[in-house]
ROSESE-156166 format. One record per atom (N, C-alpha, C, CB): x, y, z; atom name; residue in three letters; residue number from 1. Coordinates in steps of 0.1 Angstrom, whole numbers. Each point is the difference from the previous one (the first is absolute). Glycine has a CB too. Layout:
# residues N
X Y Z CA Ala NUM $
...
//
This chain:
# residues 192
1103 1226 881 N Unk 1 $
3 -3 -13 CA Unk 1 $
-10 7 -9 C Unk 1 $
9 -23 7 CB Unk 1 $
-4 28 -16 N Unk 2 $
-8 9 -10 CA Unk 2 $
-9 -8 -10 C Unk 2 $
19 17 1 CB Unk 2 $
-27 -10 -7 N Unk 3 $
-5 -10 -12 CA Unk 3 $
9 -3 -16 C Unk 3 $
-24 10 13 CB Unk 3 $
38 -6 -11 N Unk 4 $
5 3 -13 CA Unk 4 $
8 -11 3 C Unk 4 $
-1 27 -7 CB Unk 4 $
7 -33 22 N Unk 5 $
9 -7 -1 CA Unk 5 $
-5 -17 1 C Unk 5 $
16 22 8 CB Unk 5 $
-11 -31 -15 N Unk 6 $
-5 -11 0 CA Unk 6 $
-2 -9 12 C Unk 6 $
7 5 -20 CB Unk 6 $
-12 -17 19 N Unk 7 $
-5 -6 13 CA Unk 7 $
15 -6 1 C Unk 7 $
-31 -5 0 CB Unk 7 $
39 4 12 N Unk 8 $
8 -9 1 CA Unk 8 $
2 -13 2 C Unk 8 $
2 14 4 CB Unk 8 $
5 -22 -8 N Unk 9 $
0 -11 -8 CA Unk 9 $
1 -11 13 C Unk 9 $
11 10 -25 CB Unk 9 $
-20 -15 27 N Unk 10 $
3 -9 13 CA Unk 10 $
-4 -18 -5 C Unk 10 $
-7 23 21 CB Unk 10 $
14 -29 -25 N Unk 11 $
0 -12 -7 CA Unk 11 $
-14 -11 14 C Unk 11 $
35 4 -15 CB Unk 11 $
-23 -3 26 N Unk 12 $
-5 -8 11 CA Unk 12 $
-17 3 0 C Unk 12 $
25 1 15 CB Unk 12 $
-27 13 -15 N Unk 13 $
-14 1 3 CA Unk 13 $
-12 0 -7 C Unk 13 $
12 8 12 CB Unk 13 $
-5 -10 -26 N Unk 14 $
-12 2 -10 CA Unk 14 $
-7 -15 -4 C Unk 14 $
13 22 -11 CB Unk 14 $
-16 -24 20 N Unk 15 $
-8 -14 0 CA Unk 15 $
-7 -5 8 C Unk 15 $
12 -5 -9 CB Unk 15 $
-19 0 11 N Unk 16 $
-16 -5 9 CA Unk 16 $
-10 -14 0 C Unk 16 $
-1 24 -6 CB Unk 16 $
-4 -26 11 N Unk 17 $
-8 -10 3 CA Unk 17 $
-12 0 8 C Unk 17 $
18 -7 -5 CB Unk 17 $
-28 8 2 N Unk 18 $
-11 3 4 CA Unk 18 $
-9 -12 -3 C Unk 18 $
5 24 -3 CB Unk 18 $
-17 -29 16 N Unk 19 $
-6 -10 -8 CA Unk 19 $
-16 9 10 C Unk 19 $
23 -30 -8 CB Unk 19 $
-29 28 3 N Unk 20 $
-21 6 1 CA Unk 20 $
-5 -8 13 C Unk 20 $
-9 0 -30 CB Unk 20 $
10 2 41 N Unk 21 $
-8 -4 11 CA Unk 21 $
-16 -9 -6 C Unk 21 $
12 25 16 CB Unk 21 $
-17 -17 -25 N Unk 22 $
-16 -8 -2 CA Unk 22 $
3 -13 -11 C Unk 22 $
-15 26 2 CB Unk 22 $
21 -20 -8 N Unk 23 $
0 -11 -11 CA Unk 23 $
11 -14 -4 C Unk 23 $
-10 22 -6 CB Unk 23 $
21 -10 17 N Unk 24 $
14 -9 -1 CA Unk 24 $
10 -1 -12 C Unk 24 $
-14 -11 13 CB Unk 24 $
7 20 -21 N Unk 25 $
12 3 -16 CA Unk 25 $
7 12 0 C Unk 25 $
-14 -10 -16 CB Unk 25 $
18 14 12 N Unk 26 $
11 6 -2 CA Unk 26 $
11 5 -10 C Unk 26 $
-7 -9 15 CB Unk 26 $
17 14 -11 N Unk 27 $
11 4 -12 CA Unk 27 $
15 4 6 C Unk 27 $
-22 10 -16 CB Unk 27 $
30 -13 8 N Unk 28 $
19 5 9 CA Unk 28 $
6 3 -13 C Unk 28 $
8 -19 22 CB Unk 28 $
3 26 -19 N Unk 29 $
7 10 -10 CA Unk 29 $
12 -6 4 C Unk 29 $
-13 24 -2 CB Unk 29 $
21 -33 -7 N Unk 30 $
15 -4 5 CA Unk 30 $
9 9 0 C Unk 30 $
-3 -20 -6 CB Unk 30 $
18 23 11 N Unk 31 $
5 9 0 CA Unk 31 $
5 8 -15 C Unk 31 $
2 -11 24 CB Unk 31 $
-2 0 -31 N Unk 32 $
4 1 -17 CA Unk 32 $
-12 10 -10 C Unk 32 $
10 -28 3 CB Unk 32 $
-24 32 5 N Unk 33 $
-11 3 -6 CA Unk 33 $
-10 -7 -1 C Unk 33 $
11 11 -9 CB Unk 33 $
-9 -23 8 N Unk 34 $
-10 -11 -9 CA Unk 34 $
-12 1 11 C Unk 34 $
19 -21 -13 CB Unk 34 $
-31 23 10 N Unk 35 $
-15 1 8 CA Unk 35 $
-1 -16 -2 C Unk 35 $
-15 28 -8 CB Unk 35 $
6 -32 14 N Unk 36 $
-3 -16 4 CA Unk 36 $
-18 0 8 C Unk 36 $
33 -7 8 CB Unk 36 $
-41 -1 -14 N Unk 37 $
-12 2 6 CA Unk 37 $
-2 -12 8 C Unk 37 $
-9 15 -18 CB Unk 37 $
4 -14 29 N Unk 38 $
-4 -15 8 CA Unk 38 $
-12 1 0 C Unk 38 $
18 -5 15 CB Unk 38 $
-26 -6 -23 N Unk 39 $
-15 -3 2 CA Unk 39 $
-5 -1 11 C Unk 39 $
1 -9 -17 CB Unk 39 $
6 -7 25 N Unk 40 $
-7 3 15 CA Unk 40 $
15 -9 8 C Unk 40 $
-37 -2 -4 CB Unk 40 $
36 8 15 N Unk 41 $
13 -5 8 CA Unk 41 $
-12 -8 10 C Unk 41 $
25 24 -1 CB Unk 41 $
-22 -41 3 N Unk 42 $
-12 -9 9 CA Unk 42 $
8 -3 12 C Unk 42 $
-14 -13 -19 CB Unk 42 $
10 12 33 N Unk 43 $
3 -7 8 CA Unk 43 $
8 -15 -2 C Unk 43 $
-20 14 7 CB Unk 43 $
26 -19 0 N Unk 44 $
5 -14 0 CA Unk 44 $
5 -4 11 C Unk 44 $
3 2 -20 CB Unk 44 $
-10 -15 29 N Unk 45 $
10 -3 11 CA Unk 45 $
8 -9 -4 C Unk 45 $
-13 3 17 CB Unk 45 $
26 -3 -15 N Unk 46 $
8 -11 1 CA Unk 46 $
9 -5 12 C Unk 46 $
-1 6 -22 CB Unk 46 $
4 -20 25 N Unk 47 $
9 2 8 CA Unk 47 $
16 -7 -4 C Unk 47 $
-22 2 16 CB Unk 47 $
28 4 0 N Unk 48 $
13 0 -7 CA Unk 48 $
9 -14 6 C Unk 48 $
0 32 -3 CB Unk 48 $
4 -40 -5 N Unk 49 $
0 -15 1 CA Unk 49 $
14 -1 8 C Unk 49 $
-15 -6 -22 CB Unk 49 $
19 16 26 N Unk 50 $
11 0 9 CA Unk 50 $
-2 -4 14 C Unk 50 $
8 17 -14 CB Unk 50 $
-19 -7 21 N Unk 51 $
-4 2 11 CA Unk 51 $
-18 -4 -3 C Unk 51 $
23 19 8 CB Unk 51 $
-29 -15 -13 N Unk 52 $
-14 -5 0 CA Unk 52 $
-8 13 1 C Unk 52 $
5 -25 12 CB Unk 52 $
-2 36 -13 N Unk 53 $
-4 13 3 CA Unk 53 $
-11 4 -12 C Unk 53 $
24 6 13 CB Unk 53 $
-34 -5 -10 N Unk 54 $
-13 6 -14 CA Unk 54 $
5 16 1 C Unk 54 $
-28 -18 4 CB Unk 54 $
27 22 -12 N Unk 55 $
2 17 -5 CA Unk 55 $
-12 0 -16 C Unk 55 $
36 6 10 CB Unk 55 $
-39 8 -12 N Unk 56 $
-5 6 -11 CA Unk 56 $
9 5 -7 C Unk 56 $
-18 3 8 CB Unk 56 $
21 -7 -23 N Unk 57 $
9 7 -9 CA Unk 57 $
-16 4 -10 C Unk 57 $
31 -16 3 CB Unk 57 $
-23 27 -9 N Unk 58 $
-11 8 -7 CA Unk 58 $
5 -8 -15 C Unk 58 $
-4 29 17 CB Unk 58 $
-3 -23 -28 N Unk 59 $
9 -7 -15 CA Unk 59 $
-11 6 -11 C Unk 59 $
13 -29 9 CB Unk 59 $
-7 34 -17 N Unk 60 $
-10 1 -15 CA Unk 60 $
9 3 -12 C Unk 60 $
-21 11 13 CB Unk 60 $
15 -19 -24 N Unk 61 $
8 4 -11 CA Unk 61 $
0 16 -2 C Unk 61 $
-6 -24 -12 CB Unk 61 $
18 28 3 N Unk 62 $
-2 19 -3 CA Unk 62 $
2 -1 -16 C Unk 62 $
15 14 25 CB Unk 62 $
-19 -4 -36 N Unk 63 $
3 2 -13 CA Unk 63 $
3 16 -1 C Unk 63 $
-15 -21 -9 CB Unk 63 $
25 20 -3 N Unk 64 $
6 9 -4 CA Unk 64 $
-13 10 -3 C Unk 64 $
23 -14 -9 CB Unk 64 $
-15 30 6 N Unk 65 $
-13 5 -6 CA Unk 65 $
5 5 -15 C Unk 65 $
-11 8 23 CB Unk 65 $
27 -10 -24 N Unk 66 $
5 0 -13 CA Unk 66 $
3 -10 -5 C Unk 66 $
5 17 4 CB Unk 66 $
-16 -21 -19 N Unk 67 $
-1 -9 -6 CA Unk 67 $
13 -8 -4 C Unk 67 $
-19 12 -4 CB Unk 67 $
33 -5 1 N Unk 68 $
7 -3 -4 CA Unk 68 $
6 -11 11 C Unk 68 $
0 21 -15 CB Unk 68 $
4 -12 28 N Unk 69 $
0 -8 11 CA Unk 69 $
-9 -15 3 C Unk 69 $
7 23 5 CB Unk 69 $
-20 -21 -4 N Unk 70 $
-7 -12 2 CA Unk 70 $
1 -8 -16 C Unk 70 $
-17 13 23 CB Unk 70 $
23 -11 -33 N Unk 71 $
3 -13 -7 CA Unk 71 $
9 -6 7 C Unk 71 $
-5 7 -21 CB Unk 71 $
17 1 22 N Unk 72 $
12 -7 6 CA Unk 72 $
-2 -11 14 C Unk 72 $
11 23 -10 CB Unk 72 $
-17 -9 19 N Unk 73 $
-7 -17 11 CA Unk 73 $
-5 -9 -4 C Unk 73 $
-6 10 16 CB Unk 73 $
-4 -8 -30 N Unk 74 $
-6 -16 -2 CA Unk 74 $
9 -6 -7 C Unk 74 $
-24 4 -1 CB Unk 74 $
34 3 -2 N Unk 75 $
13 -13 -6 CA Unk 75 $
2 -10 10 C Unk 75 $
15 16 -11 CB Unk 75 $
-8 -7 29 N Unk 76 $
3 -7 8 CA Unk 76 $
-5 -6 5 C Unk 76 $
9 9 1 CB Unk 76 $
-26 -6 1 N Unk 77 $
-10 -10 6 CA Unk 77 $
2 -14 -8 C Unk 77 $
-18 19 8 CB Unk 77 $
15 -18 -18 N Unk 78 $
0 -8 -15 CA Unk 78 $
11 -14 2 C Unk 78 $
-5 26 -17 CB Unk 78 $
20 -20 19 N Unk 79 $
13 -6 1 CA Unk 79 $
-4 -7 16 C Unk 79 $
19 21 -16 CB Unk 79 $
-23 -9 25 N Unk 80 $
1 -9 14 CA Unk 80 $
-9 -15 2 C Unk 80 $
3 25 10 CB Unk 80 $
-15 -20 -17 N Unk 81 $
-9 -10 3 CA Unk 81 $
4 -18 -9 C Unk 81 $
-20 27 4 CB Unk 81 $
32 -21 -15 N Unk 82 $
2 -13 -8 CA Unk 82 $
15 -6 10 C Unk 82 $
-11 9 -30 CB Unk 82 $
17 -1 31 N Unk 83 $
15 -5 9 CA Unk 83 $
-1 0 17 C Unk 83 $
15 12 -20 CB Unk 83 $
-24 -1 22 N Unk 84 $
3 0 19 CA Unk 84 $
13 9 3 C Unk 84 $
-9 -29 5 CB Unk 84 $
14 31 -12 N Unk 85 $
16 9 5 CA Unk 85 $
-3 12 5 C Unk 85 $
13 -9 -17 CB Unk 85 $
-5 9 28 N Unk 86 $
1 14 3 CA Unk 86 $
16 4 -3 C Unk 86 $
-22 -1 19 CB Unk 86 $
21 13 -21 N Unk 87 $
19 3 1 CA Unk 87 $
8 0 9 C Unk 87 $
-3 10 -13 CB Unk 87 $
11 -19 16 N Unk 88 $
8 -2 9 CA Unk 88 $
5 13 4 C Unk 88 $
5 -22 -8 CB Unk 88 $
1 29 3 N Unk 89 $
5 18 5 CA Unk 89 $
-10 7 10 C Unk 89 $
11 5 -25 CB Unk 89 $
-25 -11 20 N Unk 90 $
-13 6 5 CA Unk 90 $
-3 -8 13 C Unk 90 $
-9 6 -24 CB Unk 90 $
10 -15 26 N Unk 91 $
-8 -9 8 CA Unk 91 $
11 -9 8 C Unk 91 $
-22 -1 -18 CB Unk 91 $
16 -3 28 N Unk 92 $
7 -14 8 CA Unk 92 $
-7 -13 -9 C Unk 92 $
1 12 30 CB Unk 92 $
2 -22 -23 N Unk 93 $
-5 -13 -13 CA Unk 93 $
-15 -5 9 C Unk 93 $
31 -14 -11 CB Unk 93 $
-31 17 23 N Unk 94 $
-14 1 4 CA Unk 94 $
-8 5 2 C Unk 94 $
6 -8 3 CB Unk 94 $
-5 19 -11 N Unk 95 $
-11 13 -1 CA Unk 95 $
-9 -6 -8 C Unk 95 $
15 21 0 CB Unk 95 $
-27 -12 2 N Unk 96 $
-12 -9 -9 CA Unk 96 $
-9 15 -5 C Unk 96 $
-3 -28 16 CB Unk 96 $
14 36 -16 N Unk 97 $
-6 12 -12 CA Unk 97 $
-5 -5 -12 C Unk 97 $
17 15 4 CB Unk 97 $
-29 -5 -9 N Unk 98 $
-9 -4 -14 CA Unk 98 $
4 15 -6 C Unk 98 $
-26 -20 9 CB Unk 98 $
26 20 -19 N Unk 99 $
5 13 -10 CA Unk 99 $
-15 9 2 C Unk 99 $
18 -14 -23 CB Unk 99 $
-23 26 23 N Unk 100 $
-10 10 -1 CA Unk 100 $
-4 1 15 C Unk 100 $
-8 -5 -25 CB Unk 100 $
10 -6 37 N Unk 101 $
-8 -6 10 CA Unk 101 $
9 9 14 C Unk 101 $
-9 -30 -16 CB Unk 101 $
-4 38 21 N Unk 102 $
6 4 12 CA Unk 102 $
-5 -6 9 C Unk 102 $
5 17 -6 CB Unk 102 $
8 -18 21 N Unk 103 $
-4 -5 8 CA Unk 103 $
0 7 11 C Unk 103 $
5 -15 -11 CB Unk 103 $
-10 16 21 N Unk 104 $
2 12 14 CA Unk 104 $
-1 -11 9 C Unk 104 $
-13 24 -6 CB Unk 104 $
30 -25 19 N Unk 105 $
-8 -5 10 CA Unk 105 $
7 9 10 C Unk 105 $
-9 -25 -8 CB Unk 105 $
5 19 18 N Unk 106 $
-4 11 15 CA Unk 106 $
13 -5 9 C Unk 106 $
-33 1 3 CB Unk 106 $
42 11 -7 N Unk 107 $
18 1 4 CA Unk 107 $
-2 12 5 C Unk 107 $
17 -13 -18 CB Unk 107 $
-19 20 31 N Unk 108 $
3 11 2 CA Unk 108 $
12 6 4 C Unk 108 $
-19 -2 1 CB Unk 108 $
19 16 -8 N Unk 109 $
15 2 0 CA Unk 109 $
-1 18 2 C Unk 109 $
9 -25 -18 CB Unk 109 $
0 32 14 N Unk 110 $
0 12 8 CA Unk 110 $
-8 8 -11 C Unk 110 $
23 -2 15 CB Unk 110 $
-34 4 -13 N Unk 111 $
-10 10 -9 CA Unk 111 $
-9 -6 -9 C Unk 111 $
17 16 -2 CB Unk 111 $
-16 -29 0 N Unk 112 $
-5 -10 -6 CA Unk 112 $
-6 -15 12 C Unk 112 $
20 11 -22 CB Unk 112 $
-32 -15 14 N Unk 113 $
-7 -10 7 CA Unk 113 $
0 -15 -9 C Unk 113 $
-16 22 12 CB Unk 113 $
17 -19 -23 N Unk 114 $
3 -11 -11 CA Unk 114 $
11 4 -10 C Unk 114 $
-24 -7 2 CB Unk 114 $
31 -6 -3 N Unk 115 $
5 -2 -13 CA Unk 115 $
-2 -11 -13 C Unk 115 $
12 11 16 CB Unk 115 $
-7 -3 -28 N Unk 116 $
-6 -10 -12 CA Unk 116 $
11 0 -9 C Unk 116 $
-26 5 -1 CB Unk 116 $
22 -13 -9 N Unk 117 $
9 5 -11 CA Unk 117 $
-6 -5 -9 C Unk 117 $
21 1 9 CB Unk 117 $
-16 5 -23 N Unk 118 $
-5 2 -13 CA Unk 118 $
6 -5 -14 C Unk 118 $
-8 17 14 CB Unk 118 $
7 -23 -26 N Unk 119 $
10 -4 -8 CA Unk 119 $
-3 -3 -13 C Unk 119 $
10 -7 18 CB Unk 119 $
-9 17 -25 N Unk 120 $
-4 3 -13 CA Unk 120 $
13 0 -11 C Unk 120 $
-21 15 12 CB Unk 120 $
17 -9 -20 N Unk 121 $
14 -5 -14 CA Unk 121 $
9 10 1 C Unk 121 $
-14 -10 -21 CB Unk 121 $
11 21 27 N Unk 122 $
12 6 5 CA Unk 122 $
8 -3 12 C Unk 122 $
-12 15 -11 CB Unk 122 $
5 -23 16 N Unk 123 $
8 -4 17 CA Unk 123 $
-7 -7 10 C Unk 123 $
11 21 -2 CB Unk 123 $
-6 -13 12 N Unk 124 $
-6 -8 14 CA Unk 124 $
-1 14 13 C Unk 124 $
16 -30 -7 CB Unk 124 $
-28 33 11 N Unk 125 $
2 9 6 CA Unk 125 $
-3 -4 13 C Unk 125 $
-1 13 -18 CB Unk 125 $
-1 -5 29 N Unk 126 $
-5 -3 13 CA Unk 126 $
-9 12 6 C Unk 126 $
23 -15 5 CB Unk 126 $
-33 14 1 N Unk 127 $
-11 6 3 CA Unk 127 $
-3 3 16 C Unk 127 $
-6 -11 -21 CB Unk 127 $
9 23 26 N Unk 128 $
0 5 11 CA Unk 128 $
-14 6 3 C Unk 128 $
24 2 -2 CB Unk 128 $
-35 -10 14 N Unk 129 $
-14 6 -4 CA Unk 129 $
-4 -1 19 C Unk 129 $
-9 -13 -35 CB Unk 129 $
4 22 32 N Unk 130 $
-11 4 15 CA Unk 130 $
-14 -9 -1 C Unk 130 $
8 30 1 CB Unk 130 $
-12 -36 10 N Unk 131 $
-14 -5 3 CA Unk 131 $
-7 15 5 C Unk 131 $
6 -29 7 CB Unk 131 $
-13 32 -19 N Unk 132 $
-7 13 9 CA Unk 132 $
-12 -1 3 C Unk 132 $
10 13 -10 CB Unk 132 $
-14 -29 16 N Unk 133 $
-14 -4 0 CA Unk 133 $
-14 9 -1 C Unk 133 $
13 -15 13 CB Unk 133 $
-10 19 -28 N Unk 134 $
-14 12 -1 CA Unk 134 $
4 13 0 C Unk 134 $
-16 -14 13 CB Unk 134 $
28 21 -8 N Unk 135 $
1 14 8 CA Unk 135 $
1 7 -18 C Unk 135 $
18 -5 32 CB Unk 135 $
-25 14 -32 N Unk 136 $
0 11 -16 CA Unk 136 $
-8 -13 -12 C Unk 136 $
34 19 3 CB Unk 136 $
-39 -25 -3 N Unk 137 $
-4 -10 -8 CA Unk 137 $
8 -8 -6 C Unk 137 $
-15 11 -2 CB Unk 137 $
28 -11 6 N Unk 138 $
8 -9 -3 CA Unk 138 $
0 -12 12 C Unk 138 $
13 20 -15 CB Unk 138 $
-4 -32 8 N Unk 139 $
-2 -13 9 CA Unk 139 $
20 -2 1 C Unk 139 $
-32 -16 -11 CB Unk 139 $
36 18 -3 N Unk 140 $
19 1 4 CA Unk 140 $
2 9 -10 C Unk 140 $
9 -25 8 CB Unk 140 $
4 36 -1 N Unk 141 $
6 5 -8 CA Unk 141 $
10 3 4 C Unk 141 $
-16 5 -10 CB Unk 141 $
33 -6 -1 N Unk 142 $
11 0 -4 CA Unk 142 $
6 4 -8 C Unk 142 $
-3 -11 7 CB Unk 142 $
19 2 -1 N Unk 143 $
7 6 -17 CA Unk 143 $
8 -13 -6 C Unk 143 $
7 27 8 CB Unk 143 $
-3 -22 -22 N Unk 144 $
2 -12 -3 CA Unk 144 $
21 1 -6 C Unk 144 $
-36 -6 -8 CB Unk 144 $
40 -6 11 N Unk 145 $
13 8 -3 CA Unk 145 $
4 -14 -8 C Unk 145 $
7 20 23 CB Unk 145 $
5 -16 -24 N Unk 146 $
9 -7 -11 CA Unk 146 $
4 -9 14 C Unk 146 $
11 20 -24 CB Unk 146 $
-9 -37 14 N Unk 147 $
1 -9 14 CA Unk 147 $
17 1 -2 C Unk 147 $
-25 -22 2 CB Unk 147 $
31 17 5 N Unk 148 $
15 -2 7 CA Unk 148 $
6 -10 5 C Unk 148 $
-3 17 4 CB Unk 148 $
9 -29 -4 N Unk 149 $
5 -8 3 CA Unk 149 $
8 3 16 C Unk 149 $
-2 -5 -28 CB Unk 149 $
1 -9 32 N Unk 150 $
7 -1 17 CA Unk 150 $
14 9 -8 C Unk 150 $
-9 -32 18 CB Unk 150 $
15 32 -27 N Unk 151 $
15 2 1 CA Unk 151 $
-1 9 -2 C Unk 151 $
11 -16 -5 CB Unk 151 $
-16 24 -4 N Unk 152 $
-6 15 -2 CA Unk 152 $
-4 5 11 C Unk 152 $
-8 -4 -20 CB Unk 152 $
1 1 29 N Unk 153 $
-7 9 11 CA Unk 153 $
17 0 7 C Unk 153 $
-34 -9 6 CB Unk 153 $
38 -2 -2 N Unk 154 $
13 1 6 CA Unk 154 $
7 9 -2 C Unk 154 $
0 -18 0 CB Unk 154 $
3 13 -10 N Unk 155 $
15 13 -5 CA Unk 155 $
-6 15 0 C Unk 155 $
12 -16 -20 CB Unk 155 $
-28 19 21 N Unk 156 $
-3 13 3 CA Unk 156 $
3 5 10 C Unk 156 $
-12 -3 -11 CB Unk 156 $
10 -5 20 N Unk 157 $
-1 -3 17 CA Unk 157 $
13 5 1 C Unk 157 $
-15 -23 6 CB Unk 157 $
30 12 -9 N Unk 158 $
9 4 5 CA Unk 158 $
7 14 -6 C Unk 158 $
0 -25 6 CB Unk 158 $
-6 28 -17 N Unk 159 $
4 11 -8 CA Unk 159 $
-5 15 11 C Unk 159 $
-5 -16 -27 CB Unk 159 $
-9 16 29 N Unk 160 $
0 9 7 CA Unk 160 $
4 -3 14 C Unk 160 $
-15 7 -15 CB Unk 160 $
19 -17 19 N Unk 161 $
4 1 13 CA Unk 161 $
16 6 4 C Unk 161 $
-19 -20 0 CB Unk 161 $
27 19 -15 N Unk 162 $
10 4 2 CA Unk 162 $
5 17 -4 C Unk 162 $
2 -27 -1 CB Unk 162 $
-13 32 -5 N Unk 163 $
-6 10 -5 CA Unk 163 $
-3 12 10 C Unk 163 $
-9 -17 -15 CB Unk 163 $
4 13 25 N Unk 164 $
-7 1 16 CA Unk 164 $
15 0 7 C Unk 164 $
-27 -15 0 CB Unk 164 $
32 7 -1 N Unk 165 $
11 0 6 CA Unk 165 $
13 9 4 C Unk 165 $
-9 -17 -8 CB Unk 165 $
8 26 -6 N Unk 166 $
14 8 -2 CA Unk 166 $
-11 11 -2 C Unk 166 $
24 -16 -12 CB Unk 166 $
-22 23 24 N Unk 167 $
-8 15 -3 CA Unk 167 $
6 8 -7 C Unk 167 $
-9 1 18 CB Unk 167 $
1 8 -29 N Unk 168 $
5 15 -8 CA Unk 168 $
5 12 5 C Unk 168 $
-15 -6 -13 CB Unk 168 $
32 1 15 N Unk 169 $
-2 13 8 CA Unk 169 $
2 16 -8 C Unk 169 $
8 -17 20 CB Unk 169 $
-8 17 -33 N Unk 170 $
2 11 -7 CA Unk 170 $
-15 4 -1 C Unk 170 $
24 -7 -12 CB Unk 170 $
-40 -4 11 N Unk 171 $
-10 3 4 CA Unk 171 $
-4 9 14 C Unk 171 $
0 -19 -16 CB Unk 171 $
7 15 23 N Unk 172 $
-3 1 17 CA Unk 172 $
0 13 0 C Unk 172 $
12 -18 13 CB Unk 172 $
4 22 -22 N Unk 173 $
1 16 2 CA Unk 173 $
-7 8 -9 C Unk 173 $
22 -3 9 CB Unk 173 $
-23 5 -20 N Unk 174 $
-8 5 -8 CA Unk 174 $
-14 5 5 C Unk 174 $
14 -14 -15 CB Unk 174 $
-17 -1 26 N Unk 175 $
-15 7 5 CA Unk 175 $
5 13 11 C Unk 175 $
-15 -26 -1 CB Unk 175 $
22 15 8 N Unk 176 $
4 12 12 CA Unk 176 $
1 13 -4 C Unk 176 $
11 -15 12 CB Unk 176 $
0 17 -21 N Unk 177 $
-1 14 -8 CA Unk 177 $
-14 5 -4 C Unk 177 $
22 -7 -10 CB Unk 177 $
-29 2 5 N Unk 178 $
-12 5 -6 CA Unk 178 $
-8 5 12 C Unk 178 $
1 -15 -22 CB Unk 178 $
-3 7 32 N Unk 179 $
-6 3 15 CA Unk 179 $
5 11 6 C Unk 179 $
-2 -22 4 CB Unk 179 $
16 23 -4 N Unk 180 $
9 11 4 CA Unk 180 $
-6 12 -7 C Unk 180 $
22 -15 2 CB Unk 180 $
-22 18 -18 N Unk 181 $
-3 14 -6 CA Unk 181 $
-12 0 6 C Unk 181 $
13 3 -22 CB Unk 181 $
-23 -5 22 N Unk 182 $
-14 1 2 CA Unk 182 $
-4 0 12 C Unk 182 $
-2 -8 -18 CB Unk 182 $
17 4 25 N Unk 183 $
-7 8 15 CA Unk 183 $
-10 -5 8 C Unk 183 $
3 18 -11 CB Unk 183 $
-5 -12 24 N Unk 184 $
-11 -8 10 CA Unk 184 $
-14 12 -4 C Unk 184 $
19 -12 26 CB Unk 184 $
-30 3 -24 N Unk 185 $
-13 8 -2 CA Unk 185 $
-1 8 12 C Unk 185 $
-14 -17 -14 CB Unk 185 $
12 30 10 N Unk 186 $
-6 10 13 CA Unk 186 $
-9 -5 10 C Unk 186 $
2 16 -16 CB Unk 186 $
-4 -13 32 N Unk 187 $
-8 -6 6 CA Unk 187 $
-14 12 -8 C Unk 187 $
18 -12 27 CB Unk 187 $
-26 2 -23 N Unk 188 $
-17 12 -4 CA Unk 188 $
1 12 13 C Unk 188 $
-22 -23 -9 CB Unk 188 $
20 35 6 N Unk 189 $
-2 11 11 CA Unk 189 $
-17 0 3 C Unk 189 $
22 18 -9 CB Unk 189 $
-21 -8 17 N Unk 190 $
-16 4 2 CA Unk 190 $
-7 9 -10 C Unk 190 $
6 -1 24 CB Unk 190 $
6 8 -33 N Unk 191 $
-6 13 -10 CA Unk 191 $
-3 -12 -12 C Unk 191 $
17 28 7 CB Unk 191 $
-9 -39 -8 N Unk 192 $
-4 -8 -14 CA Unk 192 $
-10 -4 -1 C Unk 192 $
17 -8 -3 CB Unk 192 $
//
């Protein structure tokens, strides 16, 4: 890529989460732009009243770094702390999300060791983060995406599954053609 042509636009990837091995604070970029600072992300055991199981979930409040933004969360904080509501579109009815407040707990999954989620006045996001216990002076780092609903993930699911299903075959050939002009690479000789 030359220096004239621009960076390409990759939505999914332009976002992050990082939290400081020493100190435990940090900062994430949601996929929308918005920067977010986390003072300190603390330890917490809890257990889980199903089975009786203790685990560590991680948690710390985050603030905007654009002012405009962090009025708006202190609307929501403001609203949450007088009603308790969460938005039904957003939440199950026994979720116990807090607006600014991340949570991390320890779900591992394919590339990921924790998950969280996040929920500010723009939304509700979810937080894909590595335990890097110390490795580069970091302690977790991620990405952060736009959250999605069971019916939403679904219909993606079956979308690409039926997607997958019906191969391109006007793609198929087009490559083959292209493979075709360009021919097999020469073996290497002894004079090359």
């Amino acid at each position: 890529m030359s220096t004239t042509e621009p960076k390409p636009d990759y939505p999914e990837t332009d976002n992050g989460f990082f939290i400081n091995a020493g100190t435990h604070s940090g900062w994430f970029k949601t996929p929308a732009g918005d920067i977010y600072d986390i003072r300190k992300l603390e330890p917490r055991e809890v257990t889980d009243p199903r089975d009786g199981t203790v685990t560590t979930i991680w948690g710390g409040y985050a603030a905007a770094r654009d002012r405009e933004l962090a009025a708006r969360d202190a609307i929501l904080q403001g609203e949450f702390k007088k009603t308790g509501e969460r938005p039904a579109e957003l939440f199950q009815p026994e979720s116990k999300d807090i607006p600014l407040y991340i949570t991390l707990r320890h779900r591992p999954g394919k590339g990921y060791s924790d998950i969280g989620s996040f929920w500010n006045s723009k939304g509700r996001f979810t937080v894909l983060a590595r335990d890097l216990e110390g490795k580069r002076g970091l302690r977790f780092a991620g990405n952060v995406l736009d959250w999605k609903s069971s019916a939403e993930l679904e219909a993606e699911r079956s979308a690409k599954a039926s997607s997958d299903a019906a191969p391109d075959a006007a793609a198929a050939r087009g490559s083959a053609t292209a493979r075709a002009k360009k021919g097999r690479d020469k073996a290497p000789t002894a004079e090359a």
